[in-house]
C-alpha atoms as an extended CHARMM CRD file, in Angstrom:
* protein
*
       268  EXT
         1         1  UNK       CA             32.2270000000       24.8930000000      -46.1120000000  PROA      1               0.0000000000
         2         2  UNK       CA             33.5340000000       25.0180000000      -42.7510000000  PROA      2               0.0000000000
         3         3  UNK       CA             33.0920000000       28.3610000000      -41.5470000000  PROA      3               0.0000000000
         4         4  UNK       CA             36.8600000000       27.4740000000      -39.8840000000  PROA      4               0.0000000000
         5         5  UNK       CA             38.0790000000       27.0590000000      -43.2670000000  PROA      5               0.0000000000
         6         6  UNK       CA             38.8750000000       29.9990000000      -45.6870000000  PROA      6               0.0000000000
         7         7  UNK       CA             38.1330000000       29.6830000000      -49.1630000000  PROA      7               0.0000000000
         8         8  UNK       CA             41.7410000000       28.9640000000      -49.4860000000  PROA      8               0.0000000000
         9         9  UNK       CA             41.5140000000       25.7050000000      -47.8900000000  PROA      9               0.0000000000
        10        10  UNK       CA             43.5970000000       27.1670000000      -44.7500000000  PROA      10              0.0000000000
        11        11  UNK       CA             42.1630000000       26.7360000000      -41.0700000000  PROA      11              0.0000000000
        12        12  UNK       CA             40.9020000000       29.9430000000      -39.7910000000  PROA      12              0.0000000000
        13        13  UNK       CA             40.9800000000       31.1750000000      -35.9940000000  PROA      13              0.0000000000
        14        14  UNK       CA             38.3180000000       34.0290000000      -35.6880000000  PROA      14              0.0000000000
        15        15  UNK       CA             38.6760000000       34.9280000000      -32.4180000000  PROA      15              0.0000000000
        16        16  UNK       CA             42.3900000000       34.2550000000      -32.8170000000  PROA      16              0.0000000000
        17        17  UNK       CA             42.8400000000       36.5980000000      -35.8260000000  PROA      17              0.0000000000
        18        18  UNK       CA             40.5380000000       39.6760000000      -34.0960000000  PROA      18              0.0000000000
        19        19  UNK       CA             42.8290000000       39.5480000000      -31.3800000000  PROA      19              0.0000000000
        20        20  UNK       CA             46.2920000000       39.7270000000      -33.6900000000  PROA      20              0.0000000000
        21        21  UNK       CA             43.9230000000       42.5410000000      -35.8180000000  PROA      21              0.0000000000
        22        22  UNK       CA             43.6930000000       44.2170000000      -32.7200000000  PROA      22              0.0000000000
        23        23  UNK       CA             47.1340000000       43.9770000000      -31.2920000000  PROA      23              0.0000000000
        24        24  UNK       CA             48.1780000000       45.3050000000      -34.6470000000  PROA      24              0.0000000000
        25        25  UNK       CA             46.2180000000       48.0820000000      -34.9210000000  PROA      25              0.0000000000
        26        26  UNK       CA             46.8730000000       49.5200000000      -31.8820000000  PROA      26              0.0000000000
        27        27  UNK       CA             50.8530000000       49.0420000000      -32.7730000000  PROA      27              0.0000000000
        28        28  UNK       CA             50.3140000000       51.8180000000      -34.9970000000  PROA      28              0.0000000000
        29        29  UNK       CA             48.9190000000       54.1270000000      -32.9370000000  PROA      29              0.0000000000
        30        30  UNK       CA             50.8610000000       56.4180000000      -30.7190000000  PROA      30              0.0000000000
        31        31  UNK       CA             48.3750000000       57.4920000000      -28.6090000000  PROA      31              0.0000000000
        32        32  UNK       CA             45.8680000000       54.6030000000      -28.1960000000  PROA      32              0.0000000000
        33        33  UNK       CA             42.0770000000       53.9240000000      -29.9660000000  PROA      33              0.0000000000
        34        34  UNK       CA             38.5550000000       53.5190000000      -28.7390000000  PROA      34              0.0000000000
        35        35  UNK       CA             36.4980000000       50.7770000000      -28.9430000000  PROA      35              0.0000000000
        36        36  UNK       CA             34.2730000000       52.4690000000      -31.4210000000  PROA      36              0.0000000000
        37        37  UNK       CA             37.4650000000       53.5710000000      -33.0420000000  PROA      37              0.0000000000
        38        38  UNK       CA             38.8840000000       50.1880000000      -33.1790000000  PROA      38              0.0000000000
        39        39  UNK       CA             35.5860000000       48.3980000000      -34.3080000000  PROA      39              0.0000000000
        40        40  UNK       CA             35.2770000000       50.8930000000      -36.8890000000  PROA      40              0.0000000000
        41        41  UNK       CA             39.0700000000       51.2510000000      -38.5500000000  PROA      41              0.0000000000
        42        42  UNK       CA             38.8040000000       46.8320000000      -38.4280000000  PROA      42              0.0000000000
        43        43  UNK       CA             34.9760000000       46.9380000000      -39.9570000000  PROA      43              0.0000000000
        44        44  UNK       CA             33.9760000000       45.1220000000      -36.6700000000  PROA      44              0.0000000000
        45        45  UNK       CA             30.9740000000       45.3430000000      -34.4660000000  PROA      45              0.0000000000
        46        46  UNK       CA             31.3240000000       46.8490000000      -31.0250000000  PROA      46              0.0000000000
        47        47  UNK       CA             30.1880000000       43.1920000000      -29.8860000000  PROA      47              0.0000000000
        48        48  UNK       CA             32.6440000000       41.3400000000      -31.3930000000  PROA      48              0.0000000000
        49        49  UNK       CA             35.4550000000       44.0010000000      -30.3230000000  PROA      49              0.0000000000
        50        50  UNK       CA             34.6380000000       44.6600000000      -26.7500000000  PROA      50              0.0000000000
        51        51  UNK       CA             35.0770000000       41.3010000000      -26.0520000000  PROA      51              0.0000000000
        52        52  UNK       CA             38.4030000000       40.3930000000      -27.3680000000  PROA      52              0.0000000000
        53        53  UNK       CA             39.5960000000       43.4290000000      -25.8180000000  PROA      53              0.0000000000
        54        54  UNK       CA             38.5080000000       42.5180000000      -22.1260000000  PROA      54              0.0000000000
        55        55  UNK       CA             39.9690000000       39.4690000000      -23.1580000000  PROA      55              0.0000000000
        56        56  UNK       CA             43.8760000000       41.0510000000      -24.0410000000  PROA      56              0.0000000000
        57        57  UNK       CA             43.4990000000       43.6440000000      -21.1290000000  PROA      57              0.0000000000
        58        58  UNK       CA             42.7680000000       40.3540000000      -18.8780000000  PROA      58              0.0000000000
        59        59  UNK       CA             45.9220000000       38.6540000000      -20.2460000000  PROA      59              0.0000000000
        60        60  UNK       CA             47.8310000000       42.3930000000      -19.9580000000  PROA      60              0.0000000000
        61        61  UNK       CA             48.4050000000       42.7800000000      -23.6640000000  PROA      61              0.0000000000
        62        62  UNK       CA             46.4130000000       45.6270000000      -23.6390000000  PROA      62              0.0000000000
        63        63  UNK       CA             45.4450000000       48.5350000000      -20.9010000000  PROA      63              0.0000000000
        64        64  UNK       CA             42.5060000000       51.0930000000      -21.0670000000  PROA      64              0.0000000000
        65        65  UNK       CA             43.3330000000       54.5700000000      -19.7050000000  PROA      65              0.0000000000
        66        66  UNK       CA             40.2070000000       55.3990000000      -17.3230000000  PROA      66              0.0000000000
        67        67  UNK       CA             40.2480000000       59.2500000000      -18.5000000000  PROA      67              0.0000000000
        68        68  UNK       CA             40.2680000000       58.4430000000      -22.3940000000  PROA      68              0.0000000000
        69        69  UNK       CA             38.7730000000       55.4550000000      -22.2080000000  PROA      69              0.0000000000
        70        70  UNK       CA             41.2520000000       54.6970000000      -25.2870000000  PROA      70              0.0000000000
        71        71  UNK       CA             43.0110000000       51.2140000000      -25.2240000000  PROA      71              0.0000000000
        72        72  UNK       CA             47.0090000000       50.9580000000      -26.0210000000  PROA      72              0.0000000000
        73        73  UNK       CA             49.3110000000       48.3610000000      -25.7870000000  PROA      73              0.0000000000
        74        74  UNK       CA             51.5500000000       47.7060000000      -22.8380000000  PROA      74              0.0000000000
        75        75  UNK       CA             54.8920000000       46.4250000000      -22.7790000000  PROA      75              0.0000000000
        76        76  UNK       CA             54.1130000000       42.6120000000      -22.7120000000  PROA      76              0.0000000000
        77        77  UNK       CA             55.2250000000       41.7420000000      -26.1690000000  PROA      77              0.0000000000
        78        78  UNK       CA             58.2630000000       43.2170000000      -25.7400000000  PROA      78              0.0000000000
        79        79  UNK       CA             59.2760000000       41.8580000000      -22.4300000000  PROA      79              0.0000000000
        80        80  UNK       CA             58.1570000000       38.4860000000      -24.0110000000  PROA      80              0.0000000000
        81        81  UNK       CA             60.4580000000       38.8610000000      -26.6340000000  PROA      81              0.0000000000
        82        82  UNK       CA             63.4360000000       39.6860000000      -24.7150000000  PROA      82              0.0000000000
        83        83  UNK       CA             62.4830000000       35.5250000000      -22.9680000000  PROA      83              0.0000000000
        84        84  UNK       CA             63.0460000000       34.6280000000      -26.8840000000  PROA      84              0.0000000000
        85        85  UNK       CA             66.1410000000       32.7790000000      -26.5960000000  PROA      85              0.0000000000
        86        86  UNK       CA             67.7130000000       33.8460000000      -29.5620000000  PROA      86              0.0000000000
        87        87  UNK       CA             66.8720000000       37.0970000000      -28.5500000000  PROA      87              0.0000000000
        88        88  UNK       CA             68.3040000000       36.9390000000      -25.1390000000  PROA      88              0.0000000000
        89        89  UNK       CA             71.6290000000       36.0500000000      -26.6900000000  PROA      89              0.0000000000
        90        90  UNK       CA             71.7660000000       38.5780000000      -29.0170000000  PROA      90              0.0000000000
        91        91  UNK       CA             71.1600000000       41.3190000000      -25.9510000000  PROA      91              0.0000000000
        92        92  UNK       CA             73.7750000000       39.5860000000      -23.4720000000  PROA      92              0.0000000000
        93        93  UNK       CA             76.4990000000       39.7290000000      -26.8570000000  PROA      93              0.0000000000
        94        94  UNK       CA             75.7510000000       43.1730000000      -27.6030000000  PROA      94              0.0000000000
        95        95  UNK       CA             75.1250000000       45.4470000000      -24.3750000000  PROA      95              0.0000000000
        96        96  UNK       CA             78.5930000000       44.9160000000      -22.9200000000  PROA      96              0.0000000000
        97        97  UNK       CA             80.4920000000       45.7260000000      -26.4520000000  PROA      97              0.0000000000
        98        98  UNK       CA             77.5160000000       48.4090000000      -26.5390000000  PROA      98              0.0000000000
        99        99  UNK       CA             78.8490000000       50.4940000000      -23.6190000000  PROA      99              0.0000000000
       100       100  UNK       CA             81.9570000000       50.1980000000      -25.1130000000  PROA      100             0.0000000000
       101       101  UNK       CA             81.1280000000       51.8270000000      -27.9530000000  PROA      101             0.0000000000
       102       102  UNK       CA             79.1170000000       54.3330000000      -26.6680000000  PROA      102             0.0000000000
       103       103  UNK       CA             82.3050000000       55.1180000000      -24.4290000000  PROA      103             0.0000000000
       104       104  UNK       CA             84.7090000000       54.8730000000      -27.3150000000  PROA      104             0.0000000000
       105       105  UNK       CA             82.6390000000       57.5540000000      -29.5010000000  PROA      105             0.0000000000
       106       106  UNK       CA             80.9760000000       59.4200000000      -26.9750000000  PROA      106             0.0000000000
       107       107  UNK       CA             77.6490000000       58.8220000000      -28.6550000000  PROA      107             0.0000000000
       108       108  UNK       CA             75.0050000000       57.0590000000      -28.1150000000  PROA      108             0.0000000000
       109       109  UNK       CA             73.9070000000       53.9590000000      -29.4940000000  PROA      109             0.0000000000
       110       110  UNK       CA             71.0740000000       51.5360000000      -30.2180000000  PROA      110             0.0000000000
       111       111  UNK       CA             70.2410000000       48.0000000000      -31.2990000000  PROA      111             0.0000000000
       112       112  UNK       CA             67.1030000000       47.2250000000      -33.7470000000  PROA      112             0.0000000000
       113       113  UNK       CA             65.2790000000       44.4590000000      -35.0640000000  PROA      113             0.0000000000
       114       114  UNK       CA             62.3890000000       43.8740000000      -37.3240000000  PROA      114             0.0000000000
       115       115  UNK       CA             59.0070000000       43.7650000000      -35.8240000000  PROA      115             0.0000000000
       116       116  UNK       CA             56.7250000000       43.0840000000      -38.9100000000  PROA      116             0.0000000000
       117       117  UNK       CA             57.3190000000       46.3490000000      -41.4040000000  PROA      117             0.0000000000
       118       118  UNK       CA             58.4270000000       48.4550000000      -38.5900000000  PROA      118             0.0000000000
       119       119  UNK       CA             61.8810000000       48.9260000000      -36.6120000000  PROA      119             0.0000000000
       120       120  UNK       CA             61.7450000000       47.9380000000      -32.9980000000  PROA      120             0.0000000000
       121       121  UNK       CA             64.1400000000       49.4170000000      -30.4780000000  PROA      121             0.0000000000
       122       122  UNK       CA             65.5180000000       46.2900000000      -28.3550000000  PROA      122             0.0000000000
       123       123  UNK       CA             68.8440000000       47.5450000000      -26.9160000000  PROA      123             0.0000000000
       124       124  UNK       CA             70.1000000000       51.2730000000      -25.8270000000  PROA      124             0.0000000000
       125       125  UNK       CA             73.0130000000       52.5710000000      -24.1190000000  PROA      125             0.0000000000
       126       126  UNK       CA             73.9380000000       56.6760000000      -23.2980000000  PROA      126             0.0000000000
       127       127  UNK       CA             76.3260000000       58.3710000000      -24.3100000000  PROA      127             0.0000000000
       128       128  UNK       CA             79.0910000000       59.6160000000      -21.4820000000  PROA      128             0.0000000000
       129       129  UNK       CA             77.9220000000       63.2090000000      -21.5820000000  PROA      129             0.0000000000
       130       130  UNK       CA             75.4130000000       65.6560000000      -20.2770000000  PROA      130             0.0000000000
       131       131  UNK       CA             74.0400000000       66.4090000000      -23.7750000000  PROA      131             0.0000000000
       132       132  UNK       CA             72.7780000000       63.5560000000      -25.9570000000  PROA      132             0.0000000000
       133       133  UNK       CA             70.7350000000       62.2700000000      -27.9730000000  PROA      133             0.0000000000
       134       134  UNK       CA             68.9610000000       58.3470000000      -28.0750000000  PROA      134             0.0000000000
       135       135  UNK       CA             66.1290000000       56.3750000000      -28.7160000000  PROA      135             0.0000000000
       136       136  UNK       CA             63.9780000000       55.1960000000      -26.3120000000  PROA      136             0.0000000000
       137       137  UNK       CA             63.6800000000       51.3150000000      -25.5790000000  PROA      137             0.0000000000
       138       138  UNK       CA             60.8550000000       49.4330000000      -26.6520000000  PROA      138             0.0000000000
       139       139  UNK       CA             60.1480000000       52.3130000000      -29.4500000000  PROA      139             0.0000000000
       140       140  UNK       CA             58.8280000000       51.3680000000      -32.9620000000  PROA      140             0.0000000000
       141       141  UNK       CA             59.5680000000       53.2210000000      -36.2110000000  PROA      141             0.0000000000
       142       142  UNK       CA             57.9760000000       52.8580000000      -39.8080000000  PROA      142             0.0000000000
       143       143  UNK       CA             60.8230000000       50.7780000000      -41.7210000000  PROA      143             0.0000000000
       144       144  UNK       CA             61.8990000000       53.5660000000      -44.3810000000  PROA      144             0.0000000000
       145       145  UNK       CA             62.1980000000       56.3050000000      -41.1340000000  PROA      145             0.0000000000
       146       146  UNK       CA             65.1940000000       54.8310000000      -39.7710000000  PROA      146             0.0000000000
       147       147  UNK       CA             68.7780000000       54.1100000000      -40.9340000000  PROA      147             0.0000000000
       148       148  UNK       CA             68.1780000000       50.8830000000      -38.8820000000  PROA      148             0.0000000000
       149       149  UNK       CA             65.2260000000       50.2090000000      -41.3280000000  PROA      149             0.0000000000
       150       150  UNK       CA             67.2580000000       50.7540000000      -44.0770000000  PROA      150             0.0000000000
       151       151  UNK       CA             70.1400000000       48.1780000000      -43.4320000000  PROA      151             0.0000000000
       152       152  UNK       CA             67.4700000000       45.6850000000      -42.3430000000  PROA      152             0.0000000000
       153       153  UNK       CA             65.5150000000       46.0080000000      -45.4910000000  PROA      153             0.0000000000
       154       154  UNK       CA             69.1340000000       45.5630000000      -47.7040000000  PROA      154             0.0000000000
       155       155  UNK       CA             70.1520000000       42.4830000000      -45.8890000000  PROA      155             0.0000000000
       156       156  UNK       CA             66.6580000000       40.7400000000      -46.4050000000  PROA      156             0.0000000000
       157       157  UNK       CA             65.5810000000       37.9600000000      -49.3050000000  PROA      157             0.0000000000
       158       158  UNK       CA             64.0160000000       39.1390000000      -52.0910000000  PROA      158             0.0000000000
       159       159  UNK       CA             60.7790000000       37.9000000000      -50.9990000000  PROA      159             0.0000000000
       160       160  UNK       CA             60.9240000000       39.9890000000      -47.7380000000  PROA      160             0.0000000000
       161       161  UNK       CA             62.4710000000       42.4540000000      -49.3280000000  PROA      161             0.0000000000
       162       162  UNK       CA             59.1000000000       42.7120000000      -51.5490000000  PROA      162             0.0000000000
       163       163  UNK       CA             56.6310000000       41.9790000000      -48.9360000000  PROA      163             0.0000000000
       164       164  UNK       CA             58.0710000000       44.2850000000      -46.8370000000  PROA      164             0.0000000000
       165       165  UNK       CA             57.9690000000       46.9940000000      -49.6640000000  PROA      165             0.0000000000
       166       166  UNK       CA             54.5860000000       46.5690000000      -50.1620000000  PROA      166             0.0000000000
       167       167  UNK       CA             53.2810000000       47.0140000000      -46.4570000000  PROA      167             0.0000000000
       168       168  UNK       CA             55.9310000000       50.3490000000      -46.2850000000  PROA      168             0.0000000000
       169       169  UNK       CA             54.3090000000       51.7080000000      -49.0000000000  PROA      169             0.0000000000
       170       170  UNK       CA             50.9340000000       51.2420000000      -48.0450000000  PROA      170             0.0000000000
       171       171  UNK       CA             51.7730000000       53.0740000000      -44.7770000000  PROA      171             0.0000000000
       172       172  UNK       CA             54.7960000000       55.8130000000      -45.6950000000  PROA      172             0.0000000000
       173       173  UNK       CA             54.5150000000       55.7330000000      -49.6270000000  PROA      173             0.0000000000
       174       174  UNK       CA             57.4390000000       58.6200000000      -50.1280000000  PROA      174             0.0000000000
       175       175  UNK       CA             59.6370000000       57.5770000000      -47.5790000000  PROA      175             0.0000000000
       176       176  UNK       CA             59.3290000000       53.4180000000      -48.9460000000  PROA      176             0.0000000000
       177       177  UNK       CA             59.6940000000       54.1520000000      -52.1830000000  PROA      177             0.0000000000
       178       178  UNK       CA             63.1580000000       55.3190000000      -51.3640000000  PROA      178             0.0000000000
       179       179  UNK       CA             63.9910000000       52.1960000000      -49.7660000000  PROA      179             0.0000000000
       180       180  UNK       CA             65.2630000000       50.1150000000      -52.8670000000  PROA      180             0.0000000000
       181       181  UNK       CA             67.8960000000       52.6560000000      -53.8380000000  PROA      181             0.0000000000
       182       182  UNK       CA             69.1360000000       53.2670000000      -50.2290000000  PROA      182             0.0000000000
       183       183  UNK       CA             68.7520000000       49.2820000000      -50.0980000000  PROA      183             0.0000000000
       184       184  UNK       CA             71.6770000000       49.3640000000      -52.6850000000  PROA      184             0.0000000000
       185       185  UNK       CA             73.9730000000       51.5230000000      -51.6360000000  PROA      185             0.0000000000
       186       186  UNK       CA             73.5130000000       50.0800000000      -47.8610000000  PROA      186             0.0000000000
       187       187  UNK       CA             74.9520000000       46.9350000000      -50.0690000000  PROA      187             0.0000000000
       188       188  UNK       CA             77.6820000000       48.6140000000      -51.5120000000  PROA      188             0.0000000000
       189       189  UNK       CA             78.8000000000       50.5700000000      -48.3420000000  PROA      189             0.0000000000
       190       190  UNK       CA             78.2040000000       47.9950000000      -45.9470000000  PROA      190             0.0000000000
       191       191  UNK       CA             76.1740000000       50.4510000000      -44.0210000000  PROA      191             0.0000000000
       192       192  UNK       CA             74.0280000000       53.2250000000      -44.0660000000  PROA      192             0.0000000000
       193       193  UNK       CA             75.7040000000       56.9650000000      -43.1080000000  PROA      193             0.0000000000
       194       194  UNK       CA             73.2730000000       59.6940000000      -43.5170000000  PROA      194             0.0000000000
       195       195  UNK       CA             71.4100000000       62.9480000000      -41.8080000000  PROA      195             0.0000000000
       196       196  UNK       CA             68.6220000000       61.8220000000      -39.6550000000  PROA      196             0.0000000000
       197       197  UNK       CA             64.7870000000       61.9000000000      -41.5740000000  PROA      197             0.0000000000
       198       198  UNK       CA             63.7510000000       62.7680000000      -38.2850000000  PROA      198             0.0000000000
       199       199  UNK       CA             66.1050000000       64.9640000000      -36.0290000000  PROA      199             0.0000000000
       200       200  UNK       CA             68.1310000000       68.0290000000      -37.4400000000  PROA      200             0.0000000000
       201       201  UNK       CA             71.9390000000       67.8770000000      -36.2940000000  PROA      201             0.0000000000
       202       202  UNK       CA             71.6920000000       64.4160000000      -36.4530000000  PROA      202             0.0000000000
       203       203  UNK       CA             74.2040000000       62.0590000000      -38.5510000000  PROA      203             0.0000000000
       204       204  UNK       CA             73.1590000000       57.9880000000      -38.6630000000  PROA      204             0.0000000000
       205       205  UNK       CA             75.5370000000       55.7890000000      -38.7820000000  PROA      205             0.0000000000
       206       206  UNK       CA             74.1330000000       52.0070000000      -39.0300000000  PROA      206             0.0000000000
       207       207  UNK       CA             75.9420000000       48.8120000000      -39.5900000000  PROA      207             0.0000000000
       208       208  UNK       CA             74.5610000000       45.0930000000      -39.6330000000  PROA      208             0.0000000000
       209       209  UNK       CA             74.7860000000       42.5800000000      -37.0400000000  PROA      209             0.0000000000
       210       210  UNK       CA             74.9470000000       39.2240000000      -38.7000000000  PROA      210             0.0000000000
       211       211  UNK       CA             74.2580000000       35.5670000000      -36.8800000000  PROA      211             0.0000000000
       212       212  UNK       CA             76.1620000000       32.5280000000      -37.2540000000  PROA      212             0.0000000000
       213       213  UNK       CA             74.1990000000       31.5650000000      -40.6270000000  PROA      213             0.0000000000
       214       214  UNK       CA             75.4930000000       35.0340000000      -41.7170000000  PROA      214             0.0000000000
       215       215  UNK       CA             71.5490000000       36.0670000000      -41.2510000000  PROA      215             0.0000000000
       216       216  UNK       CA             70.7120000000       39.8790000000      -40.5610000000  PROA      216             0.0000000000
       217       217  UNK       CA             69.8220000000       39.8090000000      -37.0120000000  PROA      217             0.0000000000
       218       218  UNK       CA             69.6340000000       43.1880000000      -35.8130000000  PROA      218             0.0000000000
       219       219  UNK       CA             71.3190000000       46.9490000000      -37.1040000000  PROA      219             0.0000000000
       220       220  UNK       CA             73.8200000000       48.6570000000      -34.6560000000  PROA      220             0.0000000000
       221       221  UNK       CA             73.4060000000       52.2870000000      -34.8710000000  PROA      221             0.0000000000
       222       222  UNK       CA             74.9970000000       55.9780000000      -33.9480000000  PROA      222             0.0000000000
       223       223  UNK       CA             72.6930000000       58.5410000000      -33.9700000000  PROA      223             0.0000000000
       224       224  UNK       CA             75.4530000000       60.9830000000      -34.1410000000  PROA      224             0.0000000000
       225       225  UNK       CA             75.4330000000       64.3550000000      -32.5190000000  PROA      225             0.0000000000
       226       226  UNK       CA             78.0380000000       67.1300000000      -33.3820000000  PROA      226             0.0000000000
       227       227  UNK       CA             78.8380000000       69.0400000000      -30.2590000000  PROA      227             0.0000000000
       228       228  UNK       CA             81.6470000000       71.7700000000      -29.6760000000  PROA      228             0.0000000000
       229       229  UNK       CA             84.2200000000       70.3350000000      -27.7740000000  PROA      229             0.0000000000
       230       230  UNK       CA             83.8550000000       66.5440000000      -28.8340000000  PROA      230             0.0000000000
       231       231  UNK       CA             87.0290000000       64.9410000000      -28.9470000000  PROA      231             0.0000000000
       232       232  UNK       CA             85.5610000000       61.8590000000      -31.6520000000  PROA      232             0.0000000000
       233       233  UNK       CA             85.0630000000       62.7910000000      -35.0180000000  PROA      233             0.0000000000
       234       234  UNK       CA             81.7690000000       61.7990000000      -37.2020000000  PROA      234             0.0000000000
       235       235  UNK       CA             84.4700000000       59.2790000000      -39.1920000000  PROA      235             0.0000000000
       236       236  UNK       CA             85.8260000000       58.2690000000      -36.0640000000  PROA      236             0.0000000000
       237       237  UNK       CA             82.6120000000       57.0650000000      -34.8120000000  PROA      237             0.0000000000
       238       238  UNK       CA             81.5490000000       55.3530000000      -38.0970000000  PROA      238             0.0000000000
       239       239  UNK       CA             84.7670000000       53.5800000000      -37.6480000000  PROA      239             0.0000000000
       240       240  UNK       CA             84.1150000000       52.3270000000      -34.2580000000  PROA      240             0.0000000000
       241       241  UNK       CA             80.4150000000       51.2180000000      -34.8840000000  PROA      241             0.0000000000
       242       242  UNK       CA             81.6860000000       49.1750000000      -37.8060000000  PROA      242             0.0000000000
       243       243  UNK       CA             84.2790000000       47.6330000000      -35.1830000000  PROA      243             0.0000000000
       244       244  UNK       CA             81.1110000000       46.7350000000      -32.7860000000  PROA      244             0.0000000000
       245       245  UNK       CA             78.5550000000       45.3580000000      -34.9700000000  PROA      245             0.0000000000
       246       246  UNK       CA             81.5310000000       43.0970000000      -36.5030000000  PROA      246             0.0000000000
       247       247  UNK       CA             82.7160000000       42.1910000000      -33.3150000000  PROA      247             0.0000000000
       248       248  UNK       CA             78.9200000000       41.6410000000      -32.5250000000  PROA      248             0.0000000000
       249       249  UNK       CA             78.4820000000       39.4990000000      -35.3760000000  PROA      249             0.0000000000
       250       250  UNK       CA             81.6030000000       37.2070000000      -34.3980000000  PROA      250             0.0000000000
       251       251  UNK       CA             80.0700000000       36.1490000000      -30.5610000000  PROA      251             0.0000000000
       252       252  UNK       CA             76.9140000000       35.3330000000      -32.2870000000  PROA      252             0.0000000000
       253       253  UNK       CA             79.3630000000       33.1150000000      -34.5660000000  PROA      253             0.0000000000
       254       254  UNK       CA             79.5050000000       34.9310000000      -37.7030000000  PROA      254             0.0000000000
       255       255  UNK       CA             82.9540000000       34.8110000000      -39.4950000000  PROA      255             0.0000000000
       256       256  UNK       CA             83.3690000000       37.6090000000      -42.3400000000  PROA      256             0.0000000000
       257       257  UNK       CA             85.6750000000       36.0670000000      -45.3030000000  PROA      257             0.0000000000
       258       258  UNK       CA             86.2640000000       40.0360000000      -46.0870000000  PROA      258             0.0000000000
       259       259  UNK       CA             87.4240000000       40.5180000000      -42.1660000000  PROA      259             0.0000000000
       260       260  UNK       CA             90.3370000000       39.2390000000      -40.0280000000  PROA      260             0.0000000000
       261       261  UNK       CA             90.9330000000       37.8990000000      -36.8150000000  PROA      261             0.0000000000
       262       262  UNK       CA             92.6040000000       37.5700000000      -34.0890000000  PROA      262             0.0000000000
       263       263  UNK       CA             93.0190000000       34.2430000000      -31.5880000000  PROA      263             0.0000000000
       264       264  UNK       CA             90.2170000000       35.5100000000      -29.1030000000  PROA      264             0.0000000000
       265       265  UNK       CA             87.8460000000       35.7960000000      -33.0350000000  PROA      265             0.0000000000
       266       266  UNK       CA             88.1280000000       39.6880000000      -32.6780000000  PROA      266             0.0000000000
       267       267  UNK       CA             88.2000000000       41.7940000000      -35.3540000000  PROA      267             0.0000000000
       268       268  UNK       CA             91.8750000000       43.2030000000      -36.1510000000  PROA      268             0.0000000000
């Protein structure tokens, strides 16, 4: 056979699929990998490893720190999805109703998309105050984590919904297996309201963004954080980022047969 042919008859791309293996693998890891690391998680030689990697640090996908010598990914990826298209008009429709919102509730706020079986950060905007709490841009977070994970998951096909299941699970297998139940009640509610996994003090509040196909594009969330003197209540601030990711969801062309509008296509 071929030895560019898998046994399943599909072309294979050697070098190719290293270099994804790679890029991957090094998603996953917060602080970067060795070589020897890298060769020996992927059951690689050193041979084959070292030179796909001074191939992706040529092309700036990845970047060796000269203390560590341990290789992490840069921002490259990200920046080339933000050139995505459909990705550029999702950011220009959402940051300017965005700061509105994070005006409106005082809060913080953040826009994320699925990147494989993990969350991925694309939009942020501060809250108005001294004290707050956000997520950094460009972060990534294992699927079942995040309130943002948990809306995505809901809205996906059964088929995704599996697949995506399956690679949680292998990863975070008591935080996944939570994700069908959540799944439903994300379905029921519309959107996911719940303490932070992660931060104490911290109240999620996610909602879908939807795009003209009425396809889950992206999940609009308030990480919400109670402070003495705040003039917007928790319910308040639900209420206003279930006003932005609908209004969201209408400039990317959605309609809602359960919302109404008005003549501009806001939501009333």
């Amino acid at each position: 056979m071929n030895e560019h042919v898998g046994a399943s008859g599909r072309y294979r791309a050697p070098a190719l699929e290293k270099g994804l293996d790679i890029i991957e693998l090094l998603a996953s890891s917060a602080s970067g990998m060795s070589l020897t690391t890298i060769a020996g998680t992927l059951g690689r030689s050193m041979g084959e490893i070292y030179r796909i990697a001074l191939a992706l640090e040529a092309r700036g996908y990845i970047r060796r720190d000269q203390n560590s010598d341990h290789y992490a990914l840069t921002l490259k990826l990200f920046e080339l999805s933000h050139e995505n298209p459909p990705t550029n008009r999702l950011l220009s429709v959402a940051l300017p109703l965005m700061e509105k919102l994070a005006a409106d509730s005082q809060q913080s706020c953040h826009l994320a998309v699925l990147s494989g079986a993990r969350v991925l950060i694309v939009a942020q905007v501060d809250a108005p105050r001294a004290m707050h709490y956000c997520v950094r841009l460009g972060t990534q977070f294992p699927l079942a984590e995040t309130s943002s994970g948990a809306v995505l998951f809901a809205y996906q096909p059964e088929h995704h919904q599996n697949a995506l299941l399956d690679a949680s699970i292998a990863s975070f297998p008591e935080l996944a297996e939570t994700l069908p139940e959540r799944a439903a009640k994300v379905l029921a509610e519309g959107g996911e309201r719940r303490p932070s996994l992660v931060v104490s003090g911290v109240t999620n509040l996610s909602q879908p963004v939807f795009d003209h196909r009425g396809i889950i594009a992206a999940a609009l969330t308030i990480p919400f954080l109670a402070q003495t003197g705040l003039a917007v209540s928790v319910d308040e601030a639900e209420q206003a980022v279930i006003k932005a990711a609908a209004s969201i969801s209408v400039a990317l062309g959605w309609r809602d047969p359960q919302q109404s509008y008005d003549h501009e296509g806001e939501v009333v």
